[in-house]
C-alpha atoms as one frame of an Amber mdcrd trajectory, in Angstrom:
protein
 -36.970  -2.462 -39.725 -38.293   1.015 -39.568 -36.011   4.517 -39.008 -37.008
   6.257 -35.587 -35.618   9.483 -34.192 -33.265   8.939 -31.631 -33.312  10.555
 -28.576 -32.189  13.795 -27.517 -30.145  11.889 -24.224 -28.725   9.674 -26.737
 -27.595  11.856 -29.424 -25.781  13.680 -26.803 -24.048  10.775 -25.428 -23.475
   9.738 -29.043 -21.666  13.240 -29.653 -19.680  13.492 -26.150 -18.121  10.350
 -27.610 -16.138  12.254 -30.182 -15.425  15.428 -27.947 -15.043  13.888 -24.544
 -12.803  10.734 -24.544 -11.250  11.400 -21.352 -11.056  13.881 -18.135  -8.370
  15.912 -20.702 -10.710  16.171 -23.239 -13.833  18.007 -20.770 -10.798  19.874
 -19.529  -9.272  21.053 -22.598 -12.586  22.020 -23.912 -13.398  24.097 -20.465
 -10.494  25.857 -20.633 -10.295  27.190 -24.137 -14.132  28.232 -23.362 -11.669
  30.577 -20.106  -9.770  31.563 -23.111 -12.676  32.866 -25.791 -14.052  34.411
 -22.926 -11.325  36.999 -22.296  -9.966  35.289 -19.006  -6.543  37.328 -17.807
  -6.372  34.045 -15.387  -7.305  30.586 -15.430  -7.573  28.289 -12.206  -7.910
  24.294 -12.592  -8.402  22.032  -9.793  -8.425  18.617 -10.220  -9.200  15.281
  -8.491  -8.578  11.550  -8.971  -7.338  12.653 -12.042 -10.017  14.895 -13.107
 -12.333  11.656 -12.924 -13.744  12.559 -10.067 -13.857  16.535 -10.318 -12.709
  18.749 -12.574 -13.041  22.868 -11.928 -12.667  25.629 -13.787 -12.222  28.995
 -12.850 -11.207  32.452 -14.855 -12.103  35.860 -14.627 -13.407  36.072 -18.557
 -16.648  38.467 -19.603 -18.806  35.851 -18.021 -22.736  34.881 -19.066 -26.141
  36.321 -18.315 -28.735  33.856 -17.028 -30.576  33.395 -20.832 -27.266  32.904
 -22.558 -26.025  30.131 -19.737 -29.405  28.393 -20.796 -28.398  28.541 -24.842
 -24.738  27.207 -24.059 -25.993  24.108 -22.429 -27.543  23.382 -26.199 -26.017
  21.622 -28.903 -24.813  23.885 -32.125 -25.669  26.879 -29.953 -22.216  28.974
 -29.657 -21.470  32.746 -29.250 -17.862  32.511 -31.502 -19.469  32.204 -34.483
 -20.872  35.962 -34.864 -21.978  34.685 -39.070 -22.097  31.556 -41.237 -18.091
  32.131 -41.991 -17.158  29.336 -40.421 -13.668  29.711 -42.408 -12.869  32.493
 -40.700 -12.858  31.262 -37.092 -10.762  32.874 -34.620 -10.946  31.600 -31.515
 -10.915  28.012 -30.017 -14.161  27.265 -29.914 -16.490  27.426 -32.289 -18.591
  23.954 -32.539 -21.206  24.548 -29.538 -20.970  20.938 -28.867 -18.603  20.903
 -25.881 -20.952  21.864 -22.777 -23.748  19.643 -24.098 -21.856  16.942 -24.628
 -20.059  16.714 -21.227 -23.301  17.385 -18.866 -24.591  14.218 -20.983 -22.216
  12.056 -19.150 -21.452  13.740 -16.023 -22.524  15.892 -13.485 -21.864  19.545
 -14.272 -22.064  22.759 -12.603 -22.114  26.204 -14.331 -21.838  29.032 -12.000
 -21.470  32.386 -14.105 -21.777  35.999 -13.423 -21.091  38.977 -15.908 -19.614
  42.564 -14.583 -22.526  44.706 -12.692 -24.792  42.034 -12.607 -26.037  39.346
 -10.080 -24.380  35.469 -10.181 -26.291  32.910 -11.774 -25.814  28.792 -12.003
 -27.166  25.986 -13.737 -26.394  22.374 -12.705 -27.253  19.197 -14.942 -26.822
  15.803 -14.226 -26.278  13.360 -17.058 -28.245  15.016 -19.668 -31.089  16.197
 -17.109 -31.510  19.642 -16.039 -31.478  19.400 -11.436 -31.841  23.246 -10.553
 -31.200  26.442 -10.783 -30.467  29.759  -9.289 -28.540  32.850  -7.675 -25.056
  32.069  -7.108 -22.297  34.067  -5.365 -18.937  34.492  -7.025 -16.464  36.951
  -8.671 -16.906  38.498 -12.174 -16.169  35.056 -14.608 -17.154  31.686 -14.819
 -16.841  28.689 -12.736 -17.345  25.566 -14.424 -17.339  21.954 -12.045 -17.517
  18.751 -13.905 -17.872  15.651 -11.407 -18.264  11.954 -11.923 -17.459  11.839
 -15.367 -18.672   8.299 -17.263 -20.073   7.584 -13.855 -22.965   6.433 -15.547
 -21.653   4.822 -18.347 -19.608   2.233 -17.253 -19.124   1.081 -20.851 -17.114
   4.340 -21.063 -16.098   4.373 -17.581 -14.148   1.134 -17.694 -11.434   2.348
 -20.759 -10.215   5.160 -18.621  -6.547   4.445 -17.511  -5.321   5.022 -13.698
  -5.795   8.332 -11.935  -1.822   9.218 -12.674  -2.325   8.046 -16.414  -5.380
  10.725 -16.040  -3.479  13.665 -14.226  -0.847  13.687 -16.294  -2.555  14.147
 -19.605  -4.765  16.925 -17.853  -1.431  18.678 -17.429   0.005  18.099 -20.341
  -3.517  19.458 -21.650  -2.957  22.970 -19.840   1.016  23.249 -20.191   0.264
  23.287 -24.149  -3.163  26.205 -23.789  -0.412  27.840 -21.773   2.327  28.101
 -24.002  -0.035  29.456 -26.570  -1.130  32.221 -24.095   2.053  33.499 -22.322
  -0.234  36.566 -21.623  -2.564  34.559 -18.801  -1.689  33.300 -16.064  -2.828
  29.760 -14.963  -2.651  27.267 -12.348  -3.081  23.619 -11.513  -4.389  21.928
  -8.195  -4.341  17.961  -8.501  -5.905  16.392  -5.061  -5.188  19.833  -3.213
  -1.077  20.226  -4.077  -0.397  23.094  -6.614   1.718  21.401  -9.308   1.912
  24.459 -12.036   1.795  28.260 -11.762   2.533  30.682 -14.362   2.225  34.623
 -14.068   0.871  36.238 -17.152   2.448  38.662 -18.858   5.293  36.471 -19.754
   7.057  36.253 -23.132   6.636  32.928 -25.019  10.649  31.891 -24.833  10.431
  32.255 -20.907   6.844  30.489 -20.599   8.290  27.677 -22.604  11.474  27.053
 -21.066   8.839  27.328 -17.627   6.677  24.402 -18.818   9.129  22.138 -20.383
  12.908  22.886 -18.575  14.893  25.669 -17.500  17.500  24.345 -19.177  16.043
  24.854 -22.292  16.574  28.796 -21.987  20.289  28.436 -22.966  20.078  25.638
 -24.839  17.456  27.050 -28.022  17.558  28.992 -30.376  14.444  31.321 -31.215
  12.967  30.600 -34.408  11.509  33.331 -37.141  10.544  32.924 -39.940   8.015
  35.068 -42.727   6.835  33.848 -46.304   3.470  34.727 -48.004   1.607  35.656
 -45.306   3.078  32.844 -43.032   4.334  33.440 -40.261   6.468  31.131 -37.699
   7.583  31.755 -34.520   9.131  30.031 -31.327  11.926  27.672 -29.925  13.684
  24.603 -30.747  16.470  23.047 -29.179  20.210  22.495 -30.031  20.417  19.159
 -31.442  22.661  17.969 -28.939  19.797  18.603 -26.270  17.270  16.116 -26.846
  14.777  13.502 -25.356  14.409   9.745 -25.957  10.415  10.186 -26.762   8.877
  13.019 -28.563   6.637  14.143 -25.384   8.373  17.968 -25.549   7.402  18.811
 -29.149   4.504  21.334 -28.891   2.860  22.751 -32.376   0.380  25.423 -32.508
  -1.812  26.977 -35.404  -3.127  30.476 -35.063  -2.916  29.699 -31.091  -4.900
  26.423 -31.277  -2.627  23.477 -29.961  -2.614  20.690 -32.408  -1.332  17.166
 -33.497  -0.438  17.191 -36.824   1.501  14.238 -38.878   2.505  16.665 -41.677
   4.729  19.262 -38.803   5.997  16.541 -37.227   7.433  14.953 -39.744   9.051
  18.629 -40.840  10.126  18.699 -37.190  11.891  15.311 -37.963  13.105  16.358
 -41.528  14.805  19.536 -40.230  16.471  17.763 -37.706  17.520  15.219 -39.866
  21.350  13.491 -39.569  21.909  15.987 -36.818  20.040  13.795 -34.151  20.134
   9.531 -33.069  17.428   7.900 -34.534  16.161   7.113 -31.064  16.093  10.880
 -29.840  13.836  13.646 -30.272  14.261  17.443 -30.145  12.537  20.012 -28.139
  10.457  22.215 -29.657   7.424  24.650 -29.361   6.267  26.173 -32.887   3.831
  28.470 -33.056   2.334  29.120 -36.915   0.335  31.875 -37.839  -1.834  32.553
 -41.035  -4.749  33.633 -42.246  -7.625  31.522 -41.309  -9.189  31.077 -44.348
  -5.795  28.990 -45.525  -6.498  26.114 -42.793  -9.037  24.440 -41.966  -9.965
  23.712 -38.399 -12.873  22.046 -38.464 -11.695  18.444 -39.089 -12.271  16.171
 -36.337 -14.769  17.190 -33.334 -11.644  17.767 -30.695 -10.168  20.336 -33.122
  -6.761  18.913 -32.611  -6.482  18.372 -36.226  -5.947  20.504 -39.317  -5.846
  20.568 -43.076  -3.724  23.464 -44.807  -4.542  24.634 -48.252  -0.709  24.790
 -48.935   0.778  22.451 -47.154   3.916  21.754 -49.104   4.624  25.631 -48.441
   3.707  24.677 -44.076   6.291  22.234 -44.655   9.250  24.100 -46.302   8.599
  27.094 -44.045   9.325  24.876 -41.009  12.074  22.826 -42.102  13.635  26.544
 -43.435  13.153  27.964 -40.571  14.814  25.330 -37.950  17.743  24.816 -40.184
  18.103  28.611 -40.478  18.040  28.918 -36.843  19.885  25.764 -36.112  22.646
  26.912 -38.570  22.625  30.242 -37.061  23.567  28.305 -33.668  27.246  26.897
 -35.128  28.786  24.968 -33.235  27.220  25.483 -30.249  26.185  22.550 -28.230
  24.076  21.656 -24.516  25.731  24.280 -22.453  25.617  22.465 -18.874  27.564
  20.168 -17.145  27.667  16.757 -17.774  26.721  15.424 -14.561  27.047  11.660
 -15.602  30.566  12.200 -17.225  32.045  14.191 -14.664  30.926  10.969 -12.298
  33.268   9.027 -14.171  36.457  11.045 -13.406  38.088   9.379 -10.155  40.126
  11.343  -7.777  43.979  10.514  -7.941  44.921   7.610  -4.744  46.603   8.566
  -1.598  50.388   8.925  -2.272  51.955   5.795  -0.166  53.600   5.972   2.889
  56.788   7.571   3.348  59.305   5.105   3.063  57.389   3.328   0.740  58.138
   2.952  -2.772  54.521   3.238  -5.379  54.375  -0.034  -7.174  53.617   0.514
 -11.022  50.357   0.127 -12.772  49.577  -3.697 -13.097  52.858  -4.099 -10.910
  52.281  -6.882  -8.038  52.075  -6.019  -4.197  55.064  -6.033  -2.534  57.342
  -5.337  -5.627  58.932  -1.662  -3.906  61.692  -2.113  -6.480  61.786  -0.546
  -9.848  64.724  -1.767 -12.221  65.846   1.203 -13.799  67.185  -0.975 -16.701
  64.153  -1.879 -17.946  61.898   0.481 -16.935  63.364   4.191 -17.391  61.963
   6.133 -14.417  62.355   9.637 -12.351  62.777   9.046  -8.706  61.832  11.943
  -6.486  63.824  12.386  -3.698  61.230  14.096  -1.399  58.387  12.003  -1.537
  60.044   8.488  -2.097  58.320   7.638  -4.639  58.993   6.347  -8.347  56.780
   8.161 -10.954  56.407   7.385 -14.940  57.790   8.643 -17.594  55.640  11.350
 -19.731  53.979   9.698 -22.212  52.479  12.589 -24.337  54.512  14.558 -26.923
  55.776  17.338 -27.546  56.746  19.700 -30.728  58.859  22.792 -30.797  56.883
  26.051 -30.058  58.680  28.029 -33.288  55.833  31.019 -32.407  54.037  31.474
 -29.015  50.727  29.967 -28.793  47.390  32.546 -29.652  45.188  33.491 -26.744
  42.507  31.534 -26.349  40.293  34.488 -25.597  40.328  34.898 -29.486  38.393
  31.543 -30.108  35.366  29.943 -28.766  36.801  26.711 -29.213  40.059  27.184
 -27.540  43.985  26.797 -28.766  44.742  22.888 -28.875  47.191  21.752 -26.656
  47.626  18.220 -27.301  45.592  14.936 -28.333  44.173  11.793 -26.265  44.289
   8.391 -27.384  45.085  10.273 -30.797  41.014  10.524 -31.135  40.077  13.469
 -29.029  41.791  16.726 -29.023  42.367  18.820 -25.927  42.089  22.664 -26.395
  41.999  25.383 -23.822  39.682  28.297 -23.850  38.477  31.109 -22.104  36.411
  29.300 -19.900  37.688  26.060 -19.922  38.983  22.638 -21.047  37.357  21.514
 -24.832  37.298  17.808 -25.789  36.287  17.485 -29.406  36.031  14.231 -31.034
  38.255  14.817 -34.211  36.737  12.090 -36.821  32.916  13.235 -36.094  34.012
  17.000 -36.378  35.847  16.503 -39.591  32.893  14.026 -40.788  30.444  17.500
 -40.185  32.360  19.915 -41.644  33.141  17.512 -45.305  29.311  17.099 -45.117
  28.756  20.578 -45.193  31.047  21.201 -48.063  29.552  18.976 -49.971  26.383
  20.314 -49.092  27.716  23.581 -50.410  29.144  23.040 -53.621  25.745  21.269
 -54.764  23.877  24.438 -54.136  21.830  25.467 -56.910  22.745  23.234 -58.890
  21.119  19.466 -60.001  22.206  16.707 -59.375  24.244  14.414 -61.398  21.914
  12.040 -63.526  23.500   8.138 -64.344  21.029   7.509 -67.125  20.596   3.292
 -67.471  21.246   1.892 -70.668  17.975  -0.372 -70.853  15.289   1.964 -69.141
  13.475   0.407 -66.466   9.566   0.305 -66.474   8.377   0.198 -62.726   4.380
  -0.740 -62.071   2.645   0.780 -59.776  -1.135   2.021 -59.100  -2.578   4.527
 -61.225  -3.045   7.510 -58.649   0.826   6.254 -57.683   1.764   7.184 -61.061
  -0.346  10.505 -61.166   1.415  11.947 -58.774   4.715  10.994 -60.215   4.226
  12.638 -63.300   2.783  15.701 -62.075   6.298  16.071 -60.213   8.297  14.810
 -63.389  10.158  18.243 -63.981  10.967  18.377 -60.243  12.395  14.655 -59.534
  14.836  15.506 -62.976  16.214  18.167 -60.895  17.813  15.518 -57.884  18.576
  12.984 -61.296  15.390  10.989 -61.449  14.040  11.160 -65.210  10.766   9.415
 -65.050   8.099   9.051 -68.577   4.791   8.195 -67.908   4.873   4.604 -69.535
   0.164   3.225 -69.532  -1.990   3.908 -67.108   0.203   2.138 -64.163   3.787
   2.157 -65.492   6.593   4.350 -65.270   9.482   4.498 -67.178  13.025   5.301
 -65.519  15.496   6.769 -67.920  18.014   7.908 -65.366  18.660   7.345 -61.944
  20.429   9.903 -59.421  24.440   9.237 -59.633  25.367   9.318 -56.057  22.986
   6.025 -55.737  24.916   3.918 -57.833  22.926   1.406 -58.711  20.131   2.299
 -57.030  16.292   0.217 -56.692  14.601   1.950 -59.212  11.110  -0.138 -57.959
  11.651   0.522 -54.732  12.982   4.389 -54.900   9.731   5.303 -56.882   7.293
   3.282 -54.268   8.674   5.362 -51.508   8.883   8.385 -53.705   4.819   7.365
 -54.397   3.877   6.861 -50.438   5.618  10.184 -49.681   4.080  11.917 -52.007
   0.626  11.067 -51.221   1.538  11.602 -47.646   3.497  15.218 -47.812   3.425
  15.807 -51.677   7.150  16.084 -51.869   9.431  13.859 -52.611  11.126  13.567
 -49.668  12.723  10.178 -49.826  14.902  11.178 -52.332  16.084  13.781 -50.727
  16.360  11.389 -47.519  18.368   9.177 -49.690  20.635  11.514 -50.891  21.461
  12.982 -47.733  22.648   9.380 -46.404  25.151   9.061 -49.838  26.909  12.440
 -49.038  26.794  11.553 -45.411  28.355   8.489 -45.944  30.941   9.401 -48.535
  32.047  12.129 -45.894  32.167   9.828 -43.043  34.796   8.125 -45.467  36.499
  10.881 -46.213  37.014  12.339 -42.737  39.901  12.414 -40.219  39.787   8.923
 -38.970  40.388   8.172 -34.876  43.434   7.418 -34.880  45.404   9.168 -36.706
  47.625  11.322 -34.775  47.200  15.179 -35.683  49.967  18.213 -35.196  49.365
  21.169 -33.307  48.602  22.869 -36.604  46.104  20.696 -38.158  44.323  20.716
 -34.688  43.696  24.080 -34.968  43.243  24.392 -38.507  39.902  21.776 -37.420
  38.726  24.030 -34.388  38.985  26.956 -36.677  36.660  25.447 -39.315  34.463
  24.319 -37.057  33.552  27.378 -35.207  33.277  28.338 -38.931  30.782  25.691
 -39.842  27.304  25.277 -39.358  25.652  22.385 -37.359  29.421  21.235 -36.203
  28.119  21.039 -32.829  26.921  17.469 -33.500  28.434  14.903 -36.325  25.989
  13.321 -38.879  24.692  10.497 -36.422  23.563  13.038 -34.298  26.183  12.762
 -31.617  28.443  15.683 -29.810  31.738  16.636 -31.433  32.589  18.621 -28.753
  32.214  19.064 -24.975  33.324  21.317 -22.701  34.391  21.482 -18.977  33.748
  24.787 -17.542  36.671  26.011 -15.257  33.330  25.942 -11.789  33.482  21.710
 -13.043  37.022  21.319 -13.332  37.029  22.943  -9.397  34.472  20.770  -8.765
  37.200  17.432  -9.252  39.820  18.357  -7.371  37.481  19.975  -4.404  38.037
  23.487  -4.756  34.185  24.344  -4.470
């Protein structure tokens, strides 16, 4: 069988299959072209999902006639002023993405630069149909129509027009959060669905494109180390979503998808969310470019980092920084679903009518006084129980709750939850998963700088694995001694465990250093031991925390709400779940119809 060249129609189709895999793909690459070109606004109109049409407008430096001819070329790009490809700055930089959507649709390029005449170029499916004068603002105006229309083979793995639509938007709301200074729009079948003004700063464009909500319930993120620099928000923990749709990362501006920050996303969040819940975030990394590399995969969604165990521990540092920063804070709006649940109090009965106790049969008006101690009010003929809270001398008046975020307690609930009043209204904290937070934290504390207690095994254990399993073991030796893991390289595919970390017990020492192998070649840290760690301290201070329960005095109360206003993360407990909630004095209104 002989080589032949193929053709120039087919290698094109052949490359739009790595950069256009979908109507968000043509669209993501038409509007970071808006953004290279200096747009200050960027208009997208869609239809049918952007199968059918997809436009681009912006108001960028625009293209002379001879250079609209050279970006219909593949490899022929204007970002890429020399052969330092390292040191790419903007979004584009392949020359590929034009090209390789007019080979598989019909596409329109209407362009025209400042004090000079419109121009446009159409091609359909790799063939050039005309061109000519066209009349149109300064910028570019980019129409892509019938995309795959002729290649069914491509046409047919397309999802439905919603499917479509909504990664198109999710495709702009991320290029917008990485430019808060342009302003954009979206048109899907002739409705407007997003509008942003430009100028904005990035908390208020985020919280724009995600949820308002999210304003009050973030914390801004900053953080600097060796030329790294990251920026943005991240939610409390307690405000969270059940898939991980709302976590945007960006690198130098270019939106990615990246395994190695999402799993630092995860580890920084770690025993302060459910394992079925995800945080909100938008992270926005800056470096030099010559320490990443963006040219990995055609769709530039993907990167490589020349450090990236530092990209990791700058992220994780920097939400747990901000996180701790937070407190105890915790969602800061009203919990619509809970306050549901309260149920105004029943008519009073008739008068002349005695109110049967709870459980008591209809018809039973009588209450014997022998056996049931009650207080009868004379004015509204009714019988109504006895108090069943308690009560302890006041020996001092109570502190003003003004003084405390959390309140002054005032009593406990099914001796579980504690009641305090503050400022601005009634606090419910769940005693056992506060207490279980704030031993965790200790415990956190007093291992600072310190290592961790080594149990060493009195037969060492030899643990095969592969050989590149092993390299990387050994080359992190003097750092896995320093959690209690003493390891000796033991052949070419055998370990040899010494000592094993204390707080394990007796731990797996086969399966601890295949995890700690996996991870490493993932991440290059050895995060499962850290992972594993975490969940011994957690658990030892679930077991030694304040049980539910257990009834508390006033004084122990707030002794707890004192430590944890004191105490980092107390806002949620180790599962991840609220230790405190709060009903503002506007809710507690609300129930009894005052507004």
């Amino acid at each position: 069988m002989s080589i032949r060249r193929l053709p120039e129609q087919l290698v094109n189709r052949i490359a739009a299959g790595e950069v256009v895999e979908r109507p968000a793909s043509a669209l993501k690459e038409l509007v970071e072209n808006a953004i290279d070109a200096g747009a200050s606004r960027v208009d997208v109109r869609l239809r049918e999902g952007g199968i059918a049409r997809i436009e681009v407008a912006d108001d960028g430096c625009g293209m002379p006639p001879a250079d609209m001819v050279l970006a219909l070329e593949r490899h022929a790009t204007s970002k890429l002023p020399d052969d330092a490809i390292e040191q790419v700055s903007t979004l584009g930089f392949r020359g590929e993405a034009l090209p390789s959507i007019a080979s598989v649709a019909r596409l329109t390029v209407e362009s025209r630069p400042r004090g000079s005449d419109g121009w446009a170029r159409v091609v359909d499916n790799g063939r050039t149909e005309r061109e000519g004068p066209a009349a149109l603002p300064p910028g570019t105006r980019v129409v892509v129509e019938d995309l795959f229309g002729r290649v069914p083979a491509r046409r047919k793995f397309l999802r439905s027009d919603r499917s479509e639509y909504a990664a198109c938007l999710d495709v702009v709301r991320r290029l917008a959060m990485a430019r808060p200074d342009i302003a954009f729009s979206v048109e899907h079948d002739g409705r407007r669905v997003l509008a942003t003004q430009g100028g904005e700063d990035r908390p208020a464009r985020v919280a724009a494109l995600t949820d308002r909500a999210l304003a009050e319930n973030s914390v801004a993120v900053e953080l600097e180390r060796e030329g790294y620099r990251l920026g943005g928000v991240a939610s409390l923990p307690t405000y969270n979503r059940g898939v991980a749709d709302h976590q945007y990362l960006f690198v130098n501006g270019r939106p990615v998808r990246d395994r190695l920050l999402l799993g630092a996303i995860r580890g920084a969040y770690a025993e302060m969310l459910p394992r079925d819940r995800h945080a909100v975030v938008a992270l926005f990394l800056d470096m030099p470019p010559e320490l990443v590399d963006v040219n990995v995969h055609p769709a530039k969604t993907e990167v490589r980092f020349r450090d990236p165990v530092l990209v990791r521990g700058l992220i994780v540092s920097g939400l747990r920084r901000a996180l701790d920063e937070a407190g105890h804070r915790v969602v800061q709006r009203a919990p619509e679903d809970a306050l549901a649940m309260f149920q105004p109090s029943p008519a009073f009965a008739g008068e002349g009518q005695a109110r049967p106790w709870p459980g008591q049969g209809e018809g039973l008006g009588r209450v014997d006084t022998l056996d049931r101690p009650a207080f009868h009010d004379q004015r509204t003929s009714f019988f109504a129980p006895p108090p069943q809270a308690r009560a302890e001398p006041a020996w001092s008046p109570p502190p003003a709750t003004a003084a405390f975020p959390l309140g002054v307690a005032r009593g406990q609930v099914a001796k579980t939850y504690i009641v305090a009043e503050a400022e601005d209204g009634l606090v419910l904290v769940d005693q056992h998963a506060a207490h279980e937070r704030i031993v965790l934290e200790r415990l956190r504390a007093g291992a600072t700088g310190g290592r961790v207690a080594a149990q060493a095994l009195l037969l060492p254990e030899v643990v095969e694995l592969d050989e590149p399993g092993c390299d990387r073991l050994e080359g992190r030796a003097d750092e896995l001694a320093g959690f209690g893991l003493e390891l000796e390289r033991f052949g070419p595919r055998a370990m040899l465990v010494r000592a094993t970390p204390a707080p394990l017990g007796q731990a797996d020492a086969h399966g601890l250093l295949a995890d700690l192998a996996d991870e490493l070649a993932a991440y290059d840290q050895a995060l499962s031991l850290r992972e594993r760690l975490d969940h011994v301290t957690a658990t030892i201070a679930c077991h030694g925390s304040v049980r539910a329960g257990r009834v508390l005095s006033v004084a122990e109360m707030n002794a707890l709400l004192r430590e944890m206003e004191a105490t980092p993360r107390s806002g949620q407990c180790n599962h991840g779940r609220p230790t405190w909630v709060k009903l503002a004095h506007g809710d507690i209104e609300k129930l009894f119809g005052r507004r």
